[in-house]
C-alpha positions in Angstrom: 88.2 259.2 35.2 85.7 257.0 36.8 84.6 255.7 40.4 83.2 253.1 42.4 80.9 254.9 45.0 78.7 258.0 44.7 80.9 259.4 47.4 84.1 258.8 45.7 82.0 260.3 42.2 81.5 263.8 44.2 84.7 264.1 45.5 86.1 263.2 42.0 84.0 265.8 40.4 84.8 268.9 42.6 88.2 267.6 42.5 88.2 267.9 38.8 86.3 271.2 38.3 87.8 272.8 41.5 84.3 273.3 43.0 83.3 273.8 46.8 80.6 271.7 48.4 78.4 274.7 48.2 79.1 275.0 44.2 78.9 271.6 43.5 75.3 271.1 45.8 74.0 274.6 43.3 75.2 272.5 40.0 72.9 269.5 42.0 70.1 271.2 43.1 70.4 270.0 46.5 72.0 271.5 49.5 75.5 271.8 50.7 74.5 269.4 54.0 73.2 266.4 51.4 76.9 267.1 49.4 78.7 266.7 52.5 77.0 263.8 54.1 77.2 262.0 50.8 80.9 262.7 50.5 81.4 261.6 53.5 79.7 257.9 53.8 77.0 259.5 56.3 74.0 259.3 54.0 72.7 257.2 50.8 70.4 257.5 48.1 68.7 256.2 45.6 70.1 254.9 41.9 67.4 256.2 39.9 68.2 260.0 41.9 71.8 259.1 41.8 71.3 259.2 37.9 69.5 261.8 37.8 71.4 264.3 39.8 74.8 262.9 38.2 73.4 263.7 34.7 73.1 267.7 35.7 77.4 268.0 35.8 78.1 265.5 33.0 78.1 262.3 34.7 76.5 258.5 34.2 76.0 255.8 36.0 77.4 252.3 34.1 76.9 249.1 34.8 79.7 246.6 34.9 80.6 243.3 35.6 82.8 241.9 38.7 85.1 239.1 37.2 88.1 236.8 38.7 90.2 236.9 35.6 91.7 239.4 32.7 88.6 239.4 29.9 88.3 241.0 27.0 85.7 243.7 26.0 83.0 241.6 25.0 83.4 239.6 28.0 80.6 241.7 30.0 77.8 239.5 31.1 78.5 237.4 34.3 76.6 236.6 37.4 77.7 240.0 39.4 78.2 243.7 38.1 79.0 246.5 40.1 78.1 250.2 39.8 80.7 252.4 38.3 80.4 256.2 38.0 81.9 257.8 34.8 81.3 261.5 32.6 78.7 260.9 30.1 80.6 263.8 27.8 77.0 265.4 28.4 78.7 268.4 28.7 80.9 268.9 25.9 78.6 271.0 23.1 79.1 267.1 21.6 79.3 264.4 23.4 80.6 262.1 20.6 84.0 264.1 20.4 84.9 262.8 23.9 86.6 259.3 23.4 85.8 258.0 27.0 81.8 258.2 26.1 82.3 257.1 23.0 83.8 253.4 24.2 81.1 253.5 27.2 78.4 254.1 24.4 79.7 250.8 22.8 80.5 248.6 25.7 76.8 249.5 26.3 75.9 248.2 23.0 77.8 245.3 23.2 76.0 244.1 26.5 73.0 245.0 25.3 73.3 242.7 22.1 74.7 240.0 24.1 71.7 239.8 26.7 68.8 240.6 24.2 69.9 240.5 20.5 70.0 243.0 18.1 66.3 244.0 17.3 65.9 246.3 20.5 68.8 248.1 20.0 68.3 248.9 16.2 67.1 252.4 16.5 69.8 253.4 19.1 72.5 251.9 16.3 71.3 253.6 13.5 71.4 257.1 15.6 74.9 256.6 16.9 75.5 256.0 12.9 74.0 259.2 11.8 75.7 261.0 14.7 79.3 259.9 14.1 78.7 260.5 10.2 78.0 264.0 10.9 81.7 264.2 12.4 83.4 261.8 10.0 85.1 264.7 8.5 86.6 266.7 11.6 87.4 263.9 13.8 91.4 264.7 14.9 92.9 262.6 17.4 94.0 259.1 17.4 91.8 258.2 20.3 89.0 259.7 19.2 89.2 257.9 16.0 89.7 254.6 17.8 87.1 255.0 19.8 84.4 256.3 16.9 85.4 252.9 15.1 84.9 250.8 18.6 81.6 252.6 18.9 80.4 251.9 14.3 81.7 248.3 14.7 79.0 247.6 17.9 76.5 249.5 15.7 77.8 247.0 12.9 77.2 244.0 14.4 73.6 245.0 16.2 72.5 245.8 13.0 73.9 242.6 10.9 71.5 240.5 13.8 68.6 243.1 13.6 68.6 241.9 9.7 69.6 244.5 8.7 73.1 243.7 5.9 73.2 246.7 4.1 73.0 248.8 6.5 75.5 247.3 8.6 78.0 246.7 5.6 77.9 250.4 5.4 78.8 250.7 8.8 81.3 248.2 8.7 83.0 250.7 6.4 82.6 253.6 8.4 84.7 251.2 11.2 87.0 250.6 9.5 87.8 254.1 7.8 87.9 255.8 11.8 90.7 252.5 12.2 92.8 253.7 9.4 92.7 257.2 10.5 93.6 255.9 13.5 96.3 253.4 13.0 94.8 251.0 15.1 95.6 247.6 12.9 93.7 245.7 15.4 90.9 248.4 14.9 91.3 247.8 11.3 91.1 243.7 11.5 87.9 243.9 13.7 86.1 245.9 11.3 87.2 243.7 8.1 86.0 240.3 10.8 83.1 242.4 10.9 82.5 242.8 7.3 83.6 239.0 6.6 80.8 238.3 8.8 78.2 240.4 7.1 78.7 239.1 4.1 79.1 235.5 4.8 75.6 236.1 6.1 74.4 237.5 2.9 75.9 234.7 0.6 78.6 236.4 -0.6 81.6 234.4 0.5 84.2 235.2 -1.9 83.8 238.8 -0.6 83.7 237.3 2.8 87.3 235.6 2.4 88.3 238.5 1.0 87.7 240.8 3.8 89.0 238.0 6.2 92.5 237.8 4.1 92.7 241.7 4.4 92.8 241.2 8.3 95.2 238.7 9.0 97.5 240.5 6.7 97.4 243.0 9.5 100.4 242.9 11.6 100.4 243.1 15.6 97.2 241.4 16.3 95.4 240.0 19.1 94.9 236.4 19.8 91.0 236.9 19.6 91.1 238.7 16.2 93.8 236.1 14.7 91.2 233.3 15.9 87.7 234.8 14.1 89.3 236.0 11.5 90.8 232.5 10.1 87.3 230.9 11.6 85.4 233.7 9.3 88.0 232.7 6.4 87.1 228.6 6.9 84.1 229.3 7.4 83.6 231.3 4.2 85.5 229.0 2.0 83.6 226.3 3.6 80.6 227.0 1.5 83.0 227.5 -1.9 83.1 223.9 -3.7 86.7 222.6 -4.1 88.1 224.5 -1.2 87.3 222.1 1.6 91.0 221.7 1.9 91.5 225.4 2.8 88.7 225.5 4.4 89.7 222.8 7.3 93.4 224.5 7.7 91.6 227.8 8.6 89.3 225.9 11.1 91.9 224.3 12.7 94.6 227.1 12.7 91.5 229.1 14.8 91.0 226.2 17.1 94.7 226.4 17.8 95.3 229.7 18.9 95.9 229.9 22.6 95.2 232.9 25.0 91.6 233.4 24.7 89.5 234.4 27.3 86.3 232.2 28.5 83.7 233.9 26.6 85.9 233.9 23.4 87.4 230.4 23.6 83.4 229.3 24.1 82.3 231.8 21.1 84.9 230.0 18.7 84.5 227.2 19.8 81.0 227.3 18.3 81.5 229.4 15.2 84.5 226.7 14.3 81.6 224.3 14.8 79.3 226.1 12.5 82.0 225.5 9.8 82.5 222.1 11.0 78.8 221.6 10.1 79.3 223.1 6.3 82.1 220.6 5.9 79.5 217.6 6.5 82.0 216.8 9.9 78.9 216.1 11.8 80.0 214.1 15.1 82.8 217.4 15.8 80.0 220.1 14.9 77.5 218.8 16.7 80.2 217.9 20.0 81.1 221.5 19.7 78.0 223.2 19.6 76.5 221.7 22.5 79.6 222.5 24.3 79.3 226.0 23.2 75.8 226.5 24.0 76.4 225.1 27.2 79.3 227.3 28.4 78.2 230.5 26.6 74.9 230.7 28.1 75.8 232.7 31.8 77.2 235.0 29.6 74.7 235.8 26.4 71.2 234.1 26.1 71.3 235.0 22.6 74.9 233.3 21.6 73.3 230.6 23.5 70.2 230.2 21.3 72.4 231.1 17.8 74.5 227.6 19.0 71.3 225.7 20.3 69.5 226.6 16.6 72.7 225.7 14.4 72.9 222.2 16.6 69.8 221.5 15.4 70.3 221.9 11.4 73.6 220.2 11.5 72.0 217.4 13.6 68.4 217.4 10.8 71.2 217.2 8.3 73.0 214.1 9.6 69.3 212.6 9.9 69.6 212.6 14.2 65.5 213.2 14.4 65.4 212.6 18.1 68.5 214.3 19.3 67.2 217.3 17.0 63.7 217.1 18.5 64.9 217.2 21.3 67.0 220.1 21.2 64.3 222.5 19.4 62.1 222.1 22.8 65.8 223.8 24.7 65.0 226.5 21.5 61.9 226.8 21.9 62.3 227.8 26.0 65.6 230.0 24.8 64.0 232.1 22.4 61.5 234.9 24.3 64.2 235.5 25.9 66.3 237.4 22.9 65.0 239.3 19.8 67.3 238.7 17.1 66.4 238.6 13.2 69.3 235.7 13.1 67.5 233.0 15.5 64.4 234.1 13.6 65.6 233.5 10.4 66.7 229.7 12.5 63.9 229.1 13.9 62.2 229.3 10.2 65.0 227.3 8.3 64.6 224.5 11.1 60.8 223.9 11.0 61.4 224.1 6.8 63.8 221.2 7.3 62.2 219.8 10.0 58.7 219.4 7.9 59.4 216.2 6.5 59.6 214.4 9.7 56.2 216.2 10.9 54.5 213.3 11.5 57.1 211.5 13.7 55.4 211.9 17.6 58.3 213.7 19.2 59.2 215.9 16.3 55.8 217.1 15.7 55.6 218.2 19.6 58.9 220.2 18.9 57.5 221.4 15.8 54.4 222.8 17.5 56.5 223.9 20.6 58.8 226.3 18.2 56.1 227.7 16.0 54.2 228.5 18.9 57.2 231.0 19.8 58.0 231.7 16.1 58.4 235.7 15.4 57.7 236.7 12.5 61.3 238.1 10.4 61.4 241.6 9.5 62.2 242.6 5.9 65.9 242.6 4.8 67.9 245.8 3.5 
């Protein structure tokens, strides 16, 4: 159950608990006149005491965006959102039995990632972790179980870009056990893309084909998850000498798949790239990742800088000094605006490969220009 307006969020909840004005104003802490010229469009109030009275019967206010088209989940950040008034599950004895929190927790965590990175939200991850582990064993209910494995593979994926792989491997798992309970195949093929990607992060990319593999031998999936998971495959096997071959088929076969929404067609476009990039196809990787920096950026800042810093390796590694220059100035603006151990780790491989052009005018300004907004990387676990 949710709502639009804070009149249409009264109405819903005395509607739902069979209260009176008068008993739903007592739950408040306000008077039965406020409840009634509230219900009724005659008076208005604040957000932060909108929150605040909401929160006393079980209630949140979320935050979501206004969009012309059918998107998928991940699909949150755009120009407008609107206010939408939904139970918190505050007042069940614990909260993370009731499916509908559950998925708002991780929509939550997915916008959050996609505006700021994973850093700031590392803490929050690792407590919804510890939380849902503490259920693991007494979760009944498909939905409930889908939604617990929604809510670990957000947690996942926040961790992996906080730098934090083992950790997010672990959770990774945790996703993909809640999918099994809850026969949710495409549940099940997120958290194996999830785990591909963790570990093609780490190195390991025989693991990381592996786990790919697993998914698309998943029946009934989604375009989306069909797409990543043969770009996590080529991109894995990418790195593995004498499977270039396989590694291009997988590229392409994500490239092909049709039915993606904005944000994902923009996001695979620049992970195919990435692979492109591994493959030595320089002219296509670099094409792509501008392309995808370019079109991702209204929607996540750091997806934008991820593109932005992988442009410039492929473009040092083709020898482009000037184009490369060029583009670790657009970095170096991009970067305070996320806090991801990922573009980090980037920002640290590019000046390293950057170095031996140091004394070259423009590429020692871009040089200076990055390490000026350099953070330093946290320790890996």
């Amino acid at each position: 159950m949710e709502a639009r307006t804070l009149p249409a969020a009264l109405k819903a909840i005395m509607e739902q608990r069979q209260w009176t004005q008068a008993q739903l104003a007592d739950a408040l802490g306000v008077s039965q006149t406020w409840v009634s010229h509230v219900s009724r469009g005659m008076r208005d109030t604040t957000m932060g005491k909108a929150i605040e009275l909401l929160s006393r019967v079980g209630w949140q206010v979320r935050m979501s965006p206004e969009v012309e088209e059918p998107v998928e989940r991940r699909e949150f950040l755009t120009a407008a959102a609107s206010v939408i008034f939904v139970p918190s599950g505050r007042a069940s004895a614990n909260p993370y039995e009731d499916a509908e929190y559950v998925n708002t927790l991780a929509d939550s965590m997915a916008r959050g990632r996609y505006e700021l990175g994973g850093m700031p939200l590392m803490s929050k991850a690792l407590g919804h972790v510890h939380r849902v582990r503490e259920l693991v064993e007494r979760v009944r209910g498909a939905r409930l179980q889908q939604a617990l494995s929604n809510l670990m593979y957000q947690a996942t994926l926040v961790l992996y870009d906080a730098g934090r792989p083992g950790h997010a491997e672990h959770t990774g798992r945790v996703a993909l056990d809640m999918a099994v309970l809850g026969a949710d195949a495409d549940g099940q093929a997120r958290a194996f893309d999830a785990l591909s990607r963790v570990c093609l992060e780490r190195g390991d990319h025989a693991r990381g084909a592996a786990f790919a593999r697993k998914g698309l031998g998943l029946r009934d999936l989604s375009a989306s998850r069909v797409a990543s998971l043969n770009m996590r495959l080529g991109r894995c096997l990418a790195a593995v000498p004498g499977r270039e071959d396989e590694a291009r088929a997988a590229l392409d076969r994500a490239l092909s798949v049709n039915g993606l929404g904005s944000f994902a067609a923009a996001a695979m476009v620049g992970d195919v790239a990435i692979g492109m990039g591994q493959l030595d196809r320089f002219d296509d990787a670099n094409r792509l990742l501008g392309d995808a920096a370019e079109r991702i950026g209204r929607w996540s800042p750091l997806f934008r800088a991820q593109y932005l810093g992988r442009q410039i390796i492929t473009m040092l590694r083709a020898g482009d000094v000037e184009f490369a220059g060029d583009r670790m100035n657009e970095l170096a603006r991009a970067i305070p605006f996320v806090s991801s151990a990922r573009v980090n780790n980037r920002v640290v491989e590019i000046l390293d490969a950057s170095a031996r052009w140091g004394r070259v005018q423009g590429m020692r300004a871009a040089r200076e220009q990055l390490a000026a907004v350099r953070v330093p990387v946290p320790r890996s676990t």
